[in-house]
Legacy VTK file of the C-alpha trace (Angstrom):
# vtk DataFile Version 3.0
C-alpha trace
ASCII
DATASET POLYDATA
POINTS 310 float
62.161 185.412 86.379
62.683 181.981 85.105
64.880 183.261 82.094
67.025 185.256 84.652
67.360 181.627 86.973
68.654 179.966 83.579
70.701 182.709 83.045
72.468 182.153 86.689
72.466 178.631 85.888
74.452 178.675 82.560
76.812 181.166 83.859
77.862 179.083 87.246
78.090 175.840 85.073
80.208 178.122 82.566
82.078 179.092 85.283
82.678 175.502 87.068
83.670 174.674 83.495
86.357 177.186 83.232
87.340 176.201 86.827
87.812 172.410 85.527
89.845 173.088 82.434
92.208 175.322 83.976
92.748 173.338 87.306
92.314 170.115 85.447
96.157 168.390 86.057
95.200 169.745 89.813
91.750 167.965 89.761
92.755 164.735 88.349
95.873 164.371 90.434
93.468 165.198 93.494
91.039 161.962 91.802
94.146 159.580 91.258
95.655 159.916 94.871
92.459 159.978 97.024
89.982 157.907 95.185
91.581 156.125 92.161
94.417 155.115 94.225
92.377 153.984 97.185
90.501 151.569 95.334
94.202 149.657 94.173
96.608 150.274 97.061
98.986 146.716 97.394
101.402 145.899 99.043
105.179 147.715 98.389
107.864 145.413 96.467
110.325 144.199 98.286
114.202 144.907 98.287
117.200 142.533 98.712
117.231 143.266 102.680
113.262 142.377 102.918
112.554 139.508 105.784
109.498 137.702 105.433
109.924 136.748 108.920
106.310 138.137 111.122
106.440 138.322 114.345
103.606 138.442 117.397
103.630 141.722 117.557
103.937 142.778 113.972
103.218 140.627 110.608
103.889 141.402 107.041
100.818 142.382 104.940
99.281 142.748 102.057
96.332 144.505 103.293
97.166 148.468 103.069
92.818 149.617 103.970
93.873 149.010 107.652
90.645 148.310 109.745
92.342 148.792 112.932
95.347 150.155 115.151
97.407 146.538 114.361
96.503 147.067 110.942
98.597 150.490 111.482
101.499 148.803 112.437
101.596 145.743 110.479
101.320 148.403 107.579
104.053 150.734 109.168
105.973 147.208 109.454
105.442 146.181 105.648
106.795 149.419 104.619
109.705 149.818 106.793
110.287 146.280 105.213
109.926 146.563 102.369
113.162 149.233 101.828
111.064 152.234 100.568
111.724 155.462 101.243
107.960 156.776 100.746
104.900 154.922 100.932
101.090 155.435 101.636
98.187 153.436 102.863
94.698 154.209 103.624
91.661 153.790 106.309
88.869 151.929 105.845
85.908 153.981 105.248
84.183 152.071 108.700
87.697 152.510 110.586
85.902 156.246 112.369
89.607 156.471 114.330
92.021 155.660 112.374
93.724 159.287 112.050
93.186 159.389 115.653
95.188 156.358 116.505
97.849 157.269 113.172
98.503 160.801 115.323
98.671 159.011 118.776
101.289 155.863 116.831
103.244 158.862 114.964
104.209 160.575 118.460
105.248 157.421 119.879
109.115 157.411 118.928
109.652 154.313 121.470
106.780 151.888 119.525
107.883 152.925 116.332
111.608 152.276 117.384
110.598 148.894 118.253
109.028 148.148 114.493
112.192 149.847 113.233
113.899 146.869 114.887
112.888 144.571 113.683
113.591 145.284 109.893
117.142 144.862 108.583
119.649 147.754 109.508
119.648 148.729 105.933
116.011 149.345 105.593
116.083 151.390 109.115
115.061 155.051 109.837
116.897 158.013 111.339
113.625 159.876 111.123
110.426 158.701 110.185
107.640 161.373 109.113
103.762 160.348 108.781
101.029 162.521 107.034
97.576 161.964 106.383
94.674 163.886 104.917
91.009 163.938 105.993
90.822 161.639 103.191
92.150 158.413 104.698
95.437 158.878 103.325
98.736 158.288 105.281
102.259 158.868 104.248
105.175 157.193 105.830
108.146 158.921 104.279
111.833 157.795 105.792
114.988 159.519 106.540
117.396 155.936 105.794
120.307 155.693 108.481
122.429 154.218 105.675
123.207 155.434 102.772
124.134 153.455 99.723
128.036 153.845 100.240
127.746 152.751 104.119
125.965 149.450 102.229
128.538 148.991 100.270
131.537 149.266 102.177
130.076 147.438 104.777
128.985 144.393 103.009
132.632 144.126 101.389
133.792 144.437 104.773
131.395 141.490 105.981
132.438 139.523 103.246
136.159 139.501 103.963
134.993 138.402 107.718
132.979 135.874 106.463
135.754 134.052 104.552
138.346 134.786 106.734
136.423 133.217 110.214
133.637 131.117 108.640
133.454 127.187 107.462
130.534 125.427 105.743
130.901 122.757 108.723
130.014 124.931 111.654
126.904 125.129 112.946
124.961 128.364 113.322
125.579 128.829 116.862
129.297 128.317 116.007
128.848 130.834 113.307
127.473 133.488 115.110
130.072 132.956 118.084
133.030 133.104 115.396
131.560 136.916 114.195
130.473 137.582 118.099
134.771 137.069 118.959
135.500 138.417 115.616
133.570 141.926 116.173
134.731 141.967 119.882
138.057 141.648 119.090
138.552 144.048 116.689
136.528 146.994 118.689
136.267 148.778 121.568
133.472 150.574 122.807
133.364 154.453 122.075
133.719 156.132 125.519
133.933 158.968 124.450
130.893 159.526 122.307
129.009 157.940 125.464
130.325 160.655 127.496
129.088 163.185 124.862
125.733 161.361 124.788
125.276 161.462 128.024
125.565 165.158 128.610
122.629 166.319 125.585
125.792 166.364 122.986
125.622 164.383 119.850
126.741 166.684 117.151
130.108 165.858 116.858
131.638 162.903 116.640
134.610 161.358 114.923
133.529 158.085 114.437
130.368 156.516 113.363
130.002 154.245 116.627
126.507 154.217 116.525
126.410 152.405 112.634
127.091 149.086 111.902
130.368 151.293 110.491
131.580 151.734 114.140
132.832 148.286 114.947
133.328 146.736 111.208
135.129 149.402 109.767
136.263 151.825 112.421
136.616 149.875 115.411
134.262 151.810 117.482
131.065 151.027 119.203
127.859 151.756 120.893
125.175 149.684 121.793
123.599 150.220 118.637
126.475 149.705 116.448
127.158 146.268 117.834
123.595 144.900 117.676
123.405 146.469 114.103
126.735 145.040 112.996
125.121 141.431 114.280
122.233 141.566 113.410
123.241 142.089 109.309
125.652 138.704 110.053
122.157 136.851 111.480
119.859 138.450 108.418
122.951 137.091 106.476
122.883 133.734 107.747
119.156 133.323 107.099
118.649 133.426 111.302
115.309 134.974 112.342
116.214 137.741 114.977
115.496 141.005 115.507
116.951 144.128 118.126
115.404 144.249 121.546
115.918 147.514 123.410
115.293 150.157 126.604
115.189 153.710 126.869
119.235 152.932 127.373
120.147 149.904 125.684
120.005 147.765 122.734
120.501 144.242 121.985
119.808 141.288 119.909
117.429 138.471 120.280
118.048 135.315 118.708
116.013 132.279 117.362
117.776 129.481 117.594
117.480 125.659 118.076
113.920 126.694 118.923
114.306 128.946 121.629
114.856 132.968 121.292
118.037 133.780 123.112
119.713 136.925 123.924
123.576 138.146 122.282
124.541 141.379 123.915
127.718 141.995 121.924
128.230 145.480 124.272
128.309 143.843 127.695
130.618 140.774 126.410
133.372 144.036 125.497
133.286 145.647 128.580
135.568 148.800 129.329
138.500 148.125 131.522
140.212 150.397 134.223
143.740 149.792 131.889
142.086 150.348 128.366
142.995 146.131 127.798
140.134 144.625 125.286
138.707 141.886 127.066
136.507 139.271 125.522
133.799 137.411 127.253
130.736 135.261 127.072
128.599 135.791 129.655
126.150 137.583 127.400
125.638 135.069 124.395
122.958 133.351 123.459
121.368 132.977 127.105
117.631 132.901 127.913
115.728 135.508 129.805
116.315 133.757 133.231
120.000 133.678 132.797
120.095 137.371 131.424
117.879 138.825 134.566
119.877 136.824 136.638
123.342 138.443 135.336
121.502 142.289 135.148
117.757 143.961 136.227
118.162 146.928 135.270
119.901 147.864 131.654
118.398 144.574 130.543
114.642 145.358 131.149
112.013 145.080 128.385
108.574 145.937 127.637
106.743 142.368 127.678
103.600 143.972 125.591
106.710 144.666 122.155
108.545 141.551 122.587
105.986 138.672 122.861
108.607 136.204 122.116
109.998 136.345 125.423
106.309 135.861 127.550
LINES 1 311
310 0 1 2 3 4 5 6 7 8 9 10 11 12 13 14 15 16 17 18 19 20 21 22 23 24 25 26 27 28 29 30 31 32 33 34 35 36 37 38 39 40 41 42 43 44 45 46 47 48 49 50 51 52 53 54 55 56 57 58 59 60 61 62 63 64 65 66 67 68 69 70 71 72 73 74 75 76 77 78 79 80 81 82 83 84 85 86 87 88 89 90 91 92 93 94 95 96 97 98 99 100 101 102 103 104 105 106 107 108 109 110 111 112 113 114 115 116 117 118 119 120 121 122 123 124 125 126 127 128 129 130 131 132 133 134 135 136 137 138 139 140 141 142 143 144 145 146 147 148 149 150 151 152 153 154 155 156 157 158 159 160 161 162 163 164 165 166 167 168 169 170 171 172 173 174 175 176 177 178 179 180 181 182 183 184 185 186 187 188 189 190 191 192 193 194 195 196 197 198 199 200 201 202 203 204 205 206 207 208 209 210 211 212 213 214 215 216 217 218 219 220 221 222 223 224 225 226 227 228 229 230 231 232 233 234 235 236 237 238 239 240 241 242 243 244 245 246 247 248 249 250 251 252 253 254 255 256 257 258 259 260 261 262 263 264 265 266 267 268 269 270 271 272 273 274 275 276 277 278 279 280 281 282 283 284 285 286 287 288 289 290 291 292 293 294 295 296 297 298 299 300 301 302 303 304 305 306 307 308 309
């Protein structure tokens, strides 16, 4: 009996052995990404459009074992960042619902919109995928909204605005008003893609109104073409800002002279009954009070995203 229990014994460990060497890249790439690589997870280098600016309701980090739900999104944050299109972190082993909470953040397309805001344009999503493994792994892998050639076109552009409307001697509120007119003048906003939006359609358009593209290099605009479009001139100008938005409408908020002030590029073009392109300032740099005062209701915000303004 004992001689037949060895016999079982050598053949399983024979056969685990066999199991090893032929499954071994398998194995070891199973070892390196869920327990060699938990153990030295850091932070993801930075590209040319990273901001080290934090904000109160998300901070850059370097700590990628999140602990809790803000570790989540500070991590999400870092990432989105950071420029990269893929990128994982892990839970902490005493962190019992993280994947939980990762499942609950991953549905929530309006909180992660709001961390996509406040990143530069160029290091924004379209889509924004998140896996995870009973390991403690999560994946954030990105869909970019611009590609390399929208970069470069539209930085050229920028620089040609930049020399033609800018002077060392202005101030930054002057500089920002002299690419608020600029952008305004040489756009109008895209009707007709609104229309299309409107009723469930968004597959064809002709111009890229929603992009930075829209009002630099097309002259066409939505909401989300203007604030991109402005904020790459703040990120430029070494301004912290970021996007502040609704269900409806997207804008940017401004840090300056110590106060954070709102520039809502859309409402200072408004559409006119004879197609004329009006410019105005009723929307620029102004405080909450003033901006609630002016509109309720396609200027409301969520207080618990945008701290700044409590």
């Amino acid at each position: 009996m004992k001689h037949y229990k060895f016999h079982i014994s050598t053949i399983m460990l024979l056969i685990l052995l066999v199991i090893c060497i032929f499954y071994r890249t398998e194995i070891v790439t199973f070892v390196m990404e869920n327990v060699t690589e938990y153990t030295k997870v850091n932070k993801p280098d930075d590209n040319k459009y990273t901001k080290s600016f934090d904000f109160s309701f998300v901070q850059n980090t370097n700590d990628f074992h999140v602990k809790d739900k803000q570790g989540i999104l500070n991590a999400i944050y870092t990432i989105l960042n950071s420029g990269k299109d893929s990128y994982s972190f892990y839970c902490s082993k005493d962190y019992d619902n993280c994947l939980n909470d990762l499942k609950e953040i991953s549905k929530d397309q309006i909180l992660l919109s709001v961390i996509n805001n406040m990143v530069s344009p160029y290091n924004s999503y379209q889509k924004l995928y998140v896996t995870t493994n009973t390991y403690g792994k999560a994946t954030i892998t990105l869909d970019k909204l611009y590609s390399a050639e929208d970069i470069q076109n539209i930085n050229t552009k920028l620089e040609e605005i930049k020399c033609e409307v800018i002077k060392d001697s202005m101030t930054d509120e002057e500089k920002i008003k002299a690419f608020h007119d600029y952008i305004i003048n040489h756009s109008v906003y895209d009707e007709e893609r609104a229309a299309q939006i409107e009723k469930g359609d968004d597959t064809n358009y002709k111009y890229n109104s929603h992009k930075a593209n829209g009002p630099l290099l097309e002259g066409k605009a939505l909401c989300s073409g203007y604030s991109d479009a402005m904020k790459l001139i703040l990120d430029d100008l070494g301004i912290k800002n970021y996007k502040i938005s609704n269900i409806n409408h997207i804008w940017n908020l401004v840090y300056l002279n110590g106060k954070w002030l709102h520039l809502d590029l859309t409402w200072d073009d408004p559409v006119t009954s004879d197609k004329s392109n009006m410019l105005l300032h009723k929307f620029f740099l102004i405080d909450t009070n003033k901006l609630l005062s002016l509109d309720t209701t396609n200027h409301d915000f969520n207080n618990e995203y945008y701290l700044e303004l409590k």
